[in-house]
N, CA, C and O atoms as a Tinker XYZ file with bonds, in Angstrom:
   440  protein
     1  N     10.210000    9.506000  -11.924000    73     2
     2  CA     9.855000   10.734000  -11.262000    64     1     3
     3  C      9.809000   10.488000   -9.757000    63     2     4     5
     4  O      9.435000    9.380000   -9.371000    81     3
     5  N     10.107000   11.286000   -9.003000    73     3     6
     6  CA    10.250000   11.027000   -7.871000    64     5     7
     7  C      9.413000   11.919000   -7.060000    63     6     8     9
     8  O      9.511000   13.144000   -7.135000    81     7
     9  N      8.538000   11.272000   -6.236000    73     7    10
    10  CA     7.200000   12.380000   -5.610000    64     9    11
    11  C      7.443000   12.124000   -4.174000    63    10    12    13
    12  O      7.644000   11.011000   -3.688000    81    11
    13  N      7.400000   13.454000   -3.419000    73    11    14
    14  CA     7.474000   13.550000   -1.687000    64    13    15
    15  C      6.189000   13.202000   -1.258000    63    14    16    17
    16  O      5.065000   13.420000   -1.711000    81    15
    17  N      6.608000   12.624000   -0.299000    73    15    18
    18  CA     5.511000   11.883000    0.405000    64    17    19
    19  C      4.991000   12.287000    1.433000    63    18    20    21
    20  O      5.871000   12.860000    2.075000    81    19
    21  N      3.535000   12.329000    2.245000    73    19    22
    22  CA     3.148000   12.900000    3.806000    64    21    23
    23  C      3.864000   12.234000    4.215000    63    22    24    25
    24  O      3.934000   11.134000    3.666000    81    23
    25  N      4.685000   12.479000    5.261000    73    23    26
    26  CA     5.245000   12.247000    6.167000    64    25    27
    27  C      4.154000   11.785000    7.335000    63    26    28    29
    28  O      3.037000   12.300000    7.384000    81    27
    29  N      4.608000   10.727000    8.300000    73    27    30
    30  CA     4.097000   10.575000    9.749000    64    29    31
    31  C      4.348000   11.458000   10.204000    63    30    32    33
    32  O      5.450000   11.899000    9.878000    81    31
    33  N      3.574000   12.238000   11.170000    73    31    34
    34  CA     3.722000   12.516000   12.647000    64    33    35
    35  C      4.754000   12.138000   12.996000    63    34    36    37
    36  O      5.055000   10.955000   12.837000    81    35
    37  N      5.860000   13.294000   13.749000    73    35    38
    38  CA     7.396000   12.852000   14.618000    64    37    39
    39  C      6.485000   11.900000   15.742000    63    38    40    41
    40  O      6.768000   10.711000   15.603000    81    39
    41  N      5.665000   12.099000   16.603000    73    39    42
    42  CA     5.319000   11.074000   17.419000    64    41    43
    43  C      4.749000    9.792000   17.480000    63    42    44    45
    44  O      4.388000    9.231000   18.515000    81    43
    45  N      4.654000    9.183000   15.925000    73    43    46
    46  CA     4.999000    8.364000   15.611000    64    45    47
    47  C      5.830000    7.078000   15.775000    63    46    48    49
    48  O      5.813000    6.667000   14.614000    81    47
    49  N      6.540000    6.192000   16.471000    73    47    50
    50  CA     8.022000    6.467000   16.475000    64    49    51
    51  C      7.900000    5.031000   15.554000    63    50    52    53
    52  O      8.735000    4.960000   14.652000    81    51
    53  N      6.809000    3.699000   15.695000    73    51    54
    54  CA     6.895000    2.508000   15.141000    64    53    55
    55  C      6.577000    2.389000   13.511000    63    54    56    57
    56  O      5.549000    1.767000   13.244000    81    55
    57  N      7.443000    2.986000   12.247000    73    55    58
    58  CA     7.230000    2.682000   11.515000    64    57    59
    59  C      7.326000    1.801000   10.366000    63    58    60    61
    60  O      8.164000    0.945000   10.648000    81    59
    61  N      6.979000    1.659000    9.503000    73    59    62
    62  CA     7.073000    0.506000    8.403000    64    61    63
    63  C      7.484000    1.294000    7.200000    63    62    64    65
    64  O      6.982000    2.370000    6.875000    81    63
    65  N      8.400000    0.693000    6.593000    73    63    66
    66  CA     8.213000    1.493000    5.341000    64    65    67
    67  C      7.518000   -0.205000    4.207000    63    66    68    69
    68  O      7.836000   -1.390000    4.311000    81    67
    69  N      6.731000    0.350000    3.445000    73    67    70
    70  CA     5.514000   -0.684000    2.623000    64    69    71
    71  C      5.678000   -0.384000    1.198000    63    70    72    73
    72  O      6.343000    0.566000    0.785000    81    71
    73  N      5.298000   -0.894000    0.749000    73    71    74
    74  CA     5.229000   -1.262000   -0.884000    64    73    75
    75  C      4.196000   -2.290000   -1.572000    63    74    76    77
    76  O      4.057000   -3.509000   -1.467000    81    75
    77  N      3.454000   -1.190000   -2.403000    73    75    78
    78  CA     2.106000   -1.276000   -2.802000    64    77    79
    79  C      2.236000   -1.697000   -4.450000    63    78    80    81
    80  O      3.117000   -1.013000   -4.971000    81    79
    81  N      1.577000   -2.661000   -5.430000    73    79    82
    82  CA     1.306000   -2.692000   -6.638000    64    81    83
    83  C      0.267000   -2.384000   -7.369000    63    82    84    85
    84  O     -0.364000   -3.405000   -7.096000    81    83
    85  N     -0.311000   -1.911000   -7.955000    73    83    86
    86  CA    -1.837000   -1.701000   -8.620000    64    85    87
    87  C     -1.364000   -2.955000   -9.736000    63    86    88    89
    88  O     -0.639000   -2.849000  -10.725000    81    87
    89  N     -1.798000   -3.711000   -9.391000    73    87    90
    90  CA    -1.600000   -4.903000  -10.935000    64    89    91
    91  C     -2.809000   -4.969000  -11.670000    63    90    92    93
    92  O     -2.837000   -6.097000  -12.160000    81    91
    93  N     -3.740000   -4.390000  -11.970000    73    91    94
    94  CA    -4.911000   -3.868000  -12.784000    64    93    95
    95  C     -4.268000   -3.420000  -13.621000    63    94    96    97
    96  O     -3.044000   -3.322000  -13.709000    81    95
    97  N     -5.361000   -3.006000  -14.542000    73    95    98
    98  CA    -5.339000   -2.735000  -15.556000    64    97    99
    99  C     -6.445000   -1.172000  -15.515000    63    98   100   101
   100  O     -6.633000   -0.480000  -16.515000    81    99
   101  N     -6.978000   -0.919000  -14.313000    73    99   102
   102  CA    -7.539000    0.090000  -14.142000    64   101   103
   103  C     -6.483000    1.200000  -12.759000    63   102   104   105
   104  O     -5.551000    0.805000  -12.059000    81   103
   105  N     -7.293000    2.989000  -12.822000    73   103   106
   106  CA    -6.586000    3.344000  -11.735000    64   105   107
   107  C     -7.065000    3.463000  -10.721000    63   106   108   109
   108  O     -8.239000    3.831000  -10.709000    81   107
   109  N     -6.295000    3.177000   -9.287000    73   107   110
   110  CA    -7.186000    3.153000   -8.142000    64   109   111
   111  C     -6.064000    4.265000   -7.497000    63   110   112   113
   112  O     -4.953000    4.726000   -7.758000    81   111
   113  N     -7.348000    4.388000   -6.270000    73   111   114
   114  CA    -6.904000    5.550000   -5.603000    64   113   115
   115  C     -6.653000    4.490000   -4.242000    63   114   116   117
   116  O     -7.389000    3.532000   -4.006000    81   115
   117  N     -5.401000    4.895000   -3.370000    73   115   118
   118  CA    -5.022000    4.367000   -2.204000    64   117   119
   119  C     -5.316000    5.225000   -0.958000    63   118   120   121
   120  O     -4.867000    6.367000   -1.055000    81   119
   121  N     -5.849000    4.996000   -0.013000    73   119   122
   122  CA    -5.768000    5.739000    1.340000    64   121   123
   123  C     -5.323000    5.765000    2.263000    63   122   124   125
   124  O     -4.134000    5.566000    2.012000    81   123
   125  N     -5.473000    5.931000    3.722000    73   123   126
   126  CA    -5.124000    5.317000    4.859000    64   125   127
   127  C     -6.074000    6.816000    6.001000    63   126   128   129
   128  O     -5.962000    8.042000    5.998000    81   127
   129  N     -6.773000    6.023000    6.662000    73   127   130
   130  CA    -7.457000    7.156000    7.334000    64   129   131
   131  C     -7.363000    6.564000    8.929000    63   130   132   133
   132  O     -7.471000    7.249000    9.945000    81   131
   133  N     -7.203000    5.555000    8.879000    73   131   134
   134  CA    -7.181000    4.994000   10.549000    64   133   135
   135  C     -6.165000    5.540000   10.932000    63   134   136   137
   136  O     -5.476000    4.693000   11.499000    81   135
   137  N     -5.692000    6.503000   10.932000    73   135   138
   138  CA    -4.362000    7.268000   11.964000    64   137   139
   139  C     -4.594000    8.599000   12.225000    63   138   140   141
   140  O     -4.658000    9.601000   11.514000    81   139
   141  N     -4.687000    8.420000   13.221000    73   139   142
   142  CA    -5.108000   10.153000   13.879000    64   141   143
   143  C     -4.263000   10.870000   13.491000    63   142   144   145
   144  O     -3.124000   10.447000   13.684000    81   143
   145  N     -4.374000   12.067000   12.877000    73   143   146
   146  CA    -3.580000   13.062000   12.941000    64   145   147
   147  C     -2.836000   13.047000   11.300000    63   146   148   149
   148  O     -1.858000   13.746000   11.035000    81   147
   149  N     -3.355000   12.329000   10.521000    73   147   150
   150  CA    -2.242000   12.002000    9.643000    64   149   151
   151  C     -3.433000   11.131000    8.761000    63   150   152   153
   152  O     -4.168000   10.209000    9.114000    81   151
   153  N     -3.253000   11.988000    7.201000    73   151   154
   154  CA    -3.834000   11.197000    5.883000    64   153   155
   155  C     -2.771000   10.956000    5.007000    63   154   156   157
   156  O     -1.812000   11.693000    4.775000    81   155
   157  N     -3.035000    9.835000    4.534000    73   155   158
   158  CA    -2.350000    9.313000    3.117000    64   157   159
   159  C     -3.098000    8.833000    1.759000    63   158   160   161
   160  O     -3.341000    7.640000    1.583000    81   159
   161  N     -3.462000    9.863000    0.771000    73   159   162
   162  CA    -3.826000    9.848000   -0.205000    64   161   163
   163  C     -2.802000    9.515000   -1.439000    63   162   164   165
   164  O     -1.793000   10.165000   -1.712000    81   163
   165  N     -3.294000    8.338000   -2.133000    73   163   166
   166  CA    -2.788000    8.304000   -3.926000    64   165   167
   167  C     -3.263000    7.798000   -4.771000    63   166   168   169
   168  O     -4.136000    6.951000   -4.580000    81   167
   169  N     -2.937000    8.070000   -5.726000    73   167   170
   170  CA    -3.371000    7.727000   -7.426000    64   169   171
   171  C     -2.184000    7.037000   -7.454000    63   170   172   173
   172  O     -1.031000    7.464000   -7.386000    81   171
   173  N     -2.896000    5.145000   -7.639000    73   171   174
   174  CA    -2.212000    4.758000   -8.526000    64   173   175
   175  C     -2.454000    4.396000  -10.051000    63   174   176   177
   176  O     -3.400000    3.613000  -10.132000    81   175
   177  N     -1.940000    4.691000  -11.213000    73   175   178
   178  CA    -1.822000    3.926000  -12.027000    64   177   179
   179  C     -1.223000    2.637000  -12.536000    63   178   180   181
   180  O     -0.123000    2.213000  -12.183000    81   179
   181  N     -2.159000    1.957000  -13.528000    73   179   182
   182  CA    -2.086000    0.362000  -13.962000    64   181   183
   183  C     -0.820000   -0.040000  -13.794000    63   182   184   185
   184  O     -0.099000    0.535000  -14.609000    81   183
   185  N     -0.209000   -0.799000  -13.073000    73   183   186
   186  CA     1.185000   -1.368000  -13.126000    64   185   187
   187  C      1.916000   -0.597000  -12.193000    63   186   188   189
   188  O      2.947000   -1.221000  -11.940000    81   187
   189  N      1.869000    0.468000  -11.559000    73   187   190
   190  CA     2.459000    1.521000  -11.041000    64   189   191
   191  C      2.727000    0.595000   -9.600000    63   190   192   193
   192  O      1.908000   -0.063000   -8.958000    81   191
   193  N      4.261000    0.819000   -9.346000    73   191   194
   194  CA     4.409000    0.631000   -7.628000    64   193   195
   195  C      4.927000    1.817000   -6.772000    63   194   196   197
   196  O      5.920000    2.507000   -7.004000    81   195
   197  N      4.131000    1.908000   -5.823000    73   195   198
   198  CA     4.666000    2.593000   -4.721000    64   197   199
   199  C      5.421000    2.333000   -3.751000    63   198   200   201
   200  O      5.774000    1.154000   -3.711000    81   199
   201  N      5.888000    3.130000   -2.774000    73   199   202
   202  CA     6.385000    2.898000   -1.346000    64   201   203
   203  C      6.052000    4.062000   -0.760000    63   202   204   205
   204  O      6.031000    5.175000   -1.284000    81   203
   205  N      5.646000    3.597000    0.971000    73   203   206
   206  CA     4.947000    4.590000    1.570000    64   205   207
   207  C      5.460000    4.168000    2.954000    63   206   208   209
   208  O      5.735000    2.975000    3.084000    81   207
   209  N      5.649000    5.097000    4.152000    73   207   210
   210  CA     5.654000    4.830000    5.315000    64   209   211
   211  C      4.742000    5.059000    6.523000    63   210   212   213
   212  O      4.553000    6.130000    7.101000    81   211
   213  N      4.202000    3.844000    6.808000    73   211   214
   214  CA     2.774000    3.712000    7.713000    64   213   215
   215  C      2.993000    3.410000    8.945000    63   214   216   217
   216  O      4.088000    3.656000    9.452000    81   215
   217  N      1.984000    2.821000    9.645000    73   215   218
   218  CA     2.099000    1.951000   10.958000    64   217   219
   219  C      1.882000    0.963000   10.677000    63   218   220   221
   220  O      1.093000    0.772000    9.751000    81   219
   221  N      2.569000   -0.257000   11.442000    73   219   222
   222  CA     1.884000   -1.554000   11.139000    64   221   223
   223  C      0.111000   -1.547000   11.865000    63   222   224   225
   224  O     -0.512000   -2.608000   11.830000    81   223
   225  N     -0.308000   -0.753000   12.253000    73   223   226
   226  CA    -1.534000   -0.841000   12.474000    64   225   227
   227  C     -2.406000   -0.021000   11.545000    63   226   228   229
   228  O     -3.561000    0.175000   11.921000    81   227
   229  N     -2.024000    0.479000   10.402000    73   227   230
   230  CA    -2.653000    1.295000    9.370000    64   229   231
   231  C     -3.218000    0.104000    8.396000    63   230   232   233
   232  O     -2.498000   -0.829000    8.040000    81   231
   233  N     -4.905000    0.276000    7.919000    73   231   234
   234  CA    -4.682000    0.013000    6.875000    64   233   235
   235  C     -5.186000    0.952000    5.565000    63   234   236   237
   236  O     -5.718000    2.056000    5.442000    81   235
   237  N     -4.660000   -0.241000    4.547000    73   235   238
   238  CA    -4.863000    0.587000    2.882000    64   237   239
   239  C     -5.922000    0.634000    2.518000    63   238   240   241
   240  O     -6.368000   -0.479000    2.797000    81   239
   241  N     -6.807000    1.280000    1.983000    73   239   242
   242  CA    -7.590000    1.335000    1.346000    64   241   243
   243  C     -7.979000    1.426000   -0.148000    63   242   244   245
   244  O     -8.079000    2.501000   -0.740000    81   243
   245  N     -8.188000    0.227000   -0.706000    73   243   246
   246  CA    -7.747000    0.490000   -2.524000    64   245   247
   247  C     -9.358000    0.555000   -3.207000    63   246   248   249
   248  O    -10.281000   -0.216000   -2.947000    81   247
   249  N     -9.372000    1.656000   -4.100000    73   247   250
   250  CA   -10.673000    2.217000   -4.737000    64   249   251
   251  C    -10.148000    2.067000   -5.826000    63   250   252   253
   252  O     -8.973000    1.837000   -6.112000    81   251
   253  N    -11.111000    2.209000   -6.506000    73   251   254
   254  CA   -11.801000    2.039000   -8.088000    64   253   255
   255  C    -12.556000    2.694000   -8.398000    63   254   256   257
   256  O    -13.260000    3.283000   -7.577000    81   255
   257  N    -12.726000    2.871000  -10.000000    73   255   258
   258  CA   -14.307000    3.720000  -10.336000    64   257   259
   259  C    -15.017000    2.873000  -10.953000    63   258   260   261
   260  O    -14.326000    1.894000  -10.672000    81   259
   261  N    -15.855000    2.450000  -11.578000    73   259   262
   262  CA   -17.282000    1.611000  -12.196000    64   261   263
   263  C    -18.079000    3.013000  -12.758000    63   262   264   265
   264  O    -18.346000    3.964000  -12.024000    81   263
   265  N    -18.314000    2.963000  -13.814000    73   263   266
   266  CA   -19.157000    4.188000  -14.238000    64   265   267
   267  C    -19.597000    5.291000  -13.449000    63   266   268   269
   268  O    -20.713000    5.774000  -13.259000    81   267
   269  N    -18.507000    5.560000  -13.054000    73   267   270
   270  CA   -18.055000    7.210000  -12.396000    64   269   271
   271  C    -17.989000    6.912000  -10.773000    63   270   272   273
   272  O    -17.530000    7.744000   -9.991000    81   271
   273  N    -18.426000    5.820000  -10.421000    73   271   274
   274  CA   -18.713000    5.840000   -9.220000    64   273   275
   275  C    -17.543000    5.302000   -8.231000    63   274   276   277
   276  O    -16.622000    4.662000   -8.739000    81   275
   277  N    -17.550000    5.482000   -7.194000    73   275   278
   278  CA   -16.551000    5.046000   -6.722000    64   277   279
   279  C    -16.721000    3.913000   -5.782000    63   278   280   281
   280  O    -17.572000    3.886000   -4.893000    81   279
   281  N    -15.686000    2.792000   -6.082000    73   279   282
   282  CA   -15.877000    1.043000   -5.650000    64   281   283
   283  C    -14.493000    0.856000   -4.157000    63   282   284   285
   284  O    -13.317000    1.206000   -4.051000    81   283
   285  N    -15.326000    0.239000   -3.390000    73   283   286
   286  CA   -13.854000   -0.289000   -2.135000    64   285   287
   287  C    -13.568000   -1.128000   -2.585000    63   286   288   289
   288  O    -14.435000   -1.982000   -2.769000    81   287
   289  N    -12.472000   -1.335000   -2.938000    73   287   290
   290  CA   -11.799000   -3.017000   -3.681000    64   289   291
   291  C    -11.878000   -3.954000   -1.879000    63   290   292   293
   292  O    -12.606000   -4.771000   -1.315000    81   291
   293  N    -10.780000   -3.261000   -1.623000    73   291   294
   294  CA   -10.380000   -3.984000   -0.318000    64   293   295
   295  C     -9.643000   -3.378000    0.570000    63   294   296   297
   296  O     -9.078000   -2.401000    0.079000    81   295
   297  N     -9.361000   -3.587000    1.912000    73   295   298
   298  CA    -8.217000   -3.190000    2.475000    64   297   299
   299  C     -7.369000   -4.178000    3.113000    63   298   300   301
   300  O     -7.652000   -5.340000    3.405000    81   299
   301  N     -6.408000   -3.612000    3.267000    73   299   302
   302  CA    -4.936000   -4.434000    2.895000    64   301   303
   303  C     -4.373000   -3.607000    4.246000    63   302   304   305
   304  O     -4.303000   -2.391000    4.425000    81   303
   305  N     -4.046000   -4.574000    5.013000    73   303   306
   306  CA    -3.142000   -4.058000    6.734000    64   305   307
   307  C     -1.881000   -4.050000    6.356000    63   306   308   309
   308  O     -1.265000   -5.007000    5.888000    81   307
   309  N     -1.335000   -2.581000    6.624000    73   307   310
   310  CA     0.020000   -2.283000    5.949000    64   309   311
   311  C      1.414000   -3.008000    6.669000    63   310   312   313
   312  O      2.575000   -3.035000    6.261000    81   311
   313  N      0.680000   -3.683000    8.140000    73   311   314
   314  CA     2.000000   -4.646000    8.486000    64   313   315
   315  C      2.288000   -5.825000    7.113000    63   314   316   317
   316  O      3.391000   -6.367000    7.051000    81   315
   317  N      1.477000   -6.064000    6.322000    73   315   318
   318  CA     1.728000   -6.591000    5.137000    64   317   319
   319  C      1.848000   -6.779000    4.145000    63   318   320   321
   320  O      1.758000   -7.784000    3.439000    81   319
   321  N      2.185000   -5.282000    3.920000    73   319   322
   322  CA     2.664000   -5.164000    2.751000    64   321   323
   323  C      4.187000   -4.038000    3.060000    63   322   324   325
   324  O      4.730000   -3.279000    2.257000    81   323
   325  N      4.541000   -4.313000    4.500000    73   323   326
   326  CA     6.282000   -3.871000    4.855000    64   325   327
   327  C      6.864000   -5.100000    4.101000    63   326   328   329
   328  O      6.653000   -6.303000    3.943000    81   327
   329  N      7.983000   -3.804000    3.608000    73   327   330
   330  CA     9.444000   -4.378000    3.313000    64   329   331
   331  C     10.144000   -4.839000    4.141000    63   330   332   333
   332  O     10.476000   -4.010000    4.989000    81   331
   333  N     10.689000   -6.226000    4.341000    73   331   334
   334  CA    11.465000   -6.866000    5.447000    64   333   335
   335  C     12.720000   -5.502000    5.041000    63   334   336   337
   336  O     12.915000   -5.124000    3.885000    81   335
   337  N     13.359000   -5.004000    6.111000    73   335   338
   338  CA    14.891000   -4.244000    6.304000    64   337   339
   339  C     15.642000   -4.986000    6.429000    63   338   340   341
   340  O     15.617000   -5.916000    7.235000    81   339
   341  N     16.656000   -4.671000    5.481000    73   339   342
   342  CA    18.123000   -5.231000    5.535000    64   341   343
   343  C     17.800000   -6.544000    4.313000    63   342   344   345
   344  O     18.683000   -7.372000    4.089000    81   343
   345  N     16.640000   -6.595000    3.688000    73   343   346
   346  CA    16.572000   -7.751000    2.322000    64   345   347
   347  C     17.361000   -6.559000    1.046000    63   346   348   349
   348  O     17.398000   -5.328000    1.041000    81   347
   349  N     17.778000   -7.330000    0.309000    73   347   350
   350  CA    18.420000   -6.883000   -0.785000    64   349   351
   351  C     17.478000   -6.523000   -2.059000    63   350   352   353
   352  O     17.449000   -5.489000   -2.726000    81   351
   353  N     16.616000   -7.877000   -2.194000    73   351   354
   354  CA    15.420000   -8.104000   -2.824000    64   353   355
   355  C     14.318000   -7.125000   -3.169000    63   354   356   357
   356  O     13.849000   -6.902000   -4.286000    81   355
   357  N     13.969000   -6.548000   -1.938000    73   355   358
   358  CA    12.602000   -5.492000   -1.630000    64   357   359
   359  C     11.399000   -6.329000   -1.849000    63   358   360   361
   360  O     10.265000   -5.859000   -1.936000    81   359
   361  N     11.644000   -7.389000   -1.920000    73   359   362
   362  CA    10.553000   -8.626000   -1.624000    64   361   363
   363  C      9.270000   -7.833000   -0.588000    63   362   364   365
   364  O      9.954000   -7.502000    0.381000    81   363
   365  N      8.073000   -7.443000   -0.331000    73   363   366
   366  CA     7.322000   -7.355000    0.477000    64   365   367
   367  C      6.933000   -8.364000    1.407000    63   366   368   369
   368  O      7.269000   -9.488000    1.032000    81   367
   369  N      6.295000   -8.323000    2.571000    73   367   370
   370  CA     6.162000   -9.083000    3.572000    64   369   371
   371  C      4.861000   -9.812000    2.752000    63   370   372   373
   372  O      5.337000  -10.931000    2.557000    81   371
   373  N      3.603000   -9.833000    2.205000    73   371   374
   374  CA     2.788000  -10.463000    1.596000    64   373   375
   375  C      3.156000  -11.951000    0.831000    63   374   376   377
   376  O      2.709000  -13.089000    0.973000    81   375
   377  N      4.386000  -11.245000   -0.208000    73   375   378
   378  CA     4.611000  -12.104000   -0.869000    64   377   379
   379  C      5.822000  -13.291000   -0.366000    63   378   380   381
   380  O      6.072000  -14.293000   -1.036000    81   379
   381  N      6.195000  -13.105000    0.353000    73   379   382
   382  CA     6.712000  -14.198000    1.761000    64   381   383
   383  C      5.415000  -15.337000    1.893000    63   382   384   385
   384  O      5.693000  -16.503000    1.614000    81   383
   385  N      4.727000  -15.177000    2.100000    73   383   386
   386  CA     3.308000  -15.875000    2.404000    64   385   387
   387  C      2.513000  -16.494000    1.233000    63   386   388   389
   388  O      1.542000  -17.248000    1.290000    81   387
   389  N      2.983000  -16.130000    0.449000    73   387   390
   390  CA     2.277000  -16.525000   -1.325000    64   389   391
   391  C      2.914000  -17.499000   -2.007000    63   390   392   393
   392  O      4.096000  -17.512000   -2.352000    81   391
   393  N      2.201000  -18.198000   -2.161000    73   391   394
   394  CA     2.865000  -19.448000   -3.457000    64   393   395
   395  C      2.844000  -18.658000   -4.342000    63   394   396   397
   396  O      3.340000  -19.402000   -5.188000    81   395
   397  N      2.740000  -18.090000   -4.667000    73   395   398
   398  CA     2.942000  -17.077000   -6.546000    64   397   399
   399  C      3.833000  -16.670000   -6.924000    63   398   400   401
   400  O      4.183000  -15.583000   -6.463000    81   399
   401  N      4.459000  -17.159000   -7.698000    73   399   402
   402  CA     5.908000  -16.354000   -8.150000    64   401   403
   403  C      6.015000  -15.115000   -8.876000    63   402   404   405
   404  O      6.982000  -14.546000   -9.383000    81   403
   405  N      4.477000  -14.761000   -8.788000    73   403   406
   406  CA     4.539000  -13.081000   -9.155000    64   405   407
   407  C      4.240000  -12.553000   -7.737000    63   406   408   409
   408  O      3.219000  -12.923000   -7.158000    81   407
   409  N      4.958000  -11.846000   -7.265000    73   407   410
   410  CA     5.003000  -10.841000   -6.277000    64   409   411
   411  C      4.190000   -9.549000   -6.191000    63   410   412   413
   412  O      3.608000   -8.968000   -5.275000    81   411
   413  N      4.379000   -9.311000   -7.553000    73   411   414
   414  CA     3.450000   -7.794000   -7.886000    64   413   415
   415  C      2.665000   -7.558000   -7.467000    63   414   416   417
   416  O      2.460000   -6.472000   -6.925000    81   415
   417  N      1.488000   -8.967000   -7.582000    73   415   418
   418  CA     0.443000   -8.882000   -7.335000    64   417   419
   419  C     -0.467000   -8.608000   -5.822000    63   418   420   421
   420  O     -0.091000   -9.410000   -4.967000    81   419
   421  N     -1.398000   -7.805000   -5.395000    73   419   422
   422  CA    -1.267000   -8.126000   -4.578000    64   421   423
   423  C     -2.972000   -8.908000   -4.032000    63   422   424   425
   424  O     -4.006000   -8.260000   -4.193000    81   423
   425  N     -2.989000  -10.069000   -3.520000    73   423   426
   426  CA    -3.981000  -10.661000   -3.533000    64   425   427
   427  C     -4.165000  -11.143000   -2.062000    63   426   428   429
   428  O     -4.342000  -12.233000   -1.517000    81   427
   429  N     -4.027000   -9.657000   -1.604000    73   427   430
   430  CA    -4.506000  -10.189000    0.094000    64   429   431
   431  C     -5.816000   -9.666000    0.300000    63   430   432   433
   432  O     -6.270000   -8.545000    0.071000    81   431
   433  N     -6.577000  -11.171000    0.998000    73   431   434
   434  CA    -8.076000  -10.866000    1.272000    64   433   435
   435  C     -8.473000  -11.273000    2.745000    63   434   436   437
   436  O     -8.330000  -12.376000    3.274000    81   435
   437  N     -9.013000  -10.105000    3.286000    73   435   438
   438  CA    -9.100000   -9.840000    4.169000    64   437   439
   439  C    -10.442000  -10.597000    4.999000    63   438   440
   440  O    -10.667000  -10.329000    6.179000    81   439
């Protein structure tokens, strides 16, 4: 299925395009509120990957629920989780940096 995305701000001009994994087994909700002028809300589900286009100065915000409530996992600076351009792969910039030969995952701690 293919879902449209908020767009940046045209005045914008430095962007990233990024790529996100939920490797849980639960669903979290993703954000991004540090950018004036401009929100990025989603639901991801378990296993589910995205792609989104940010600033490298944006970051993610990944939530959870715990008996209804709502949990900050972590946030994740979206200069690292850009897609190097012009890779064939779609390798993310994170997993460049990871001994793990699962990529999916994403286990950046801030």
């Amino acid at each position: 299925m293919t879902q449209i995305l908020d767009s940046l701000p045209t005045h914008y001009p430095d962007r990233v395009l990024c790529y996100y994994v939920n490797s849980t087994h639960k669903i979290q909700i993703v954000r991004i509120v540090n950018i004036s002028g401009w929100y990025f809300e989603r639901v991801v589900f378990p296993k589910q990957r995205i792609m989104f286009e940010a600033l490298p100065e944006a970051q993610l915000e990944v939530h959870t629920t715990r008996l209804g409530q709502p949990i900050l996992l972590e946030y994740i600076a979206c200069n690292r989780l850009r897609i190097h351009e012009g890779s064939n792969n779609f390798i993310p910039f994170f997993a460049l940096e990871s001994e793990s030969e699962n990529f999916a995952k994403v286990a950046v701690l801030n």
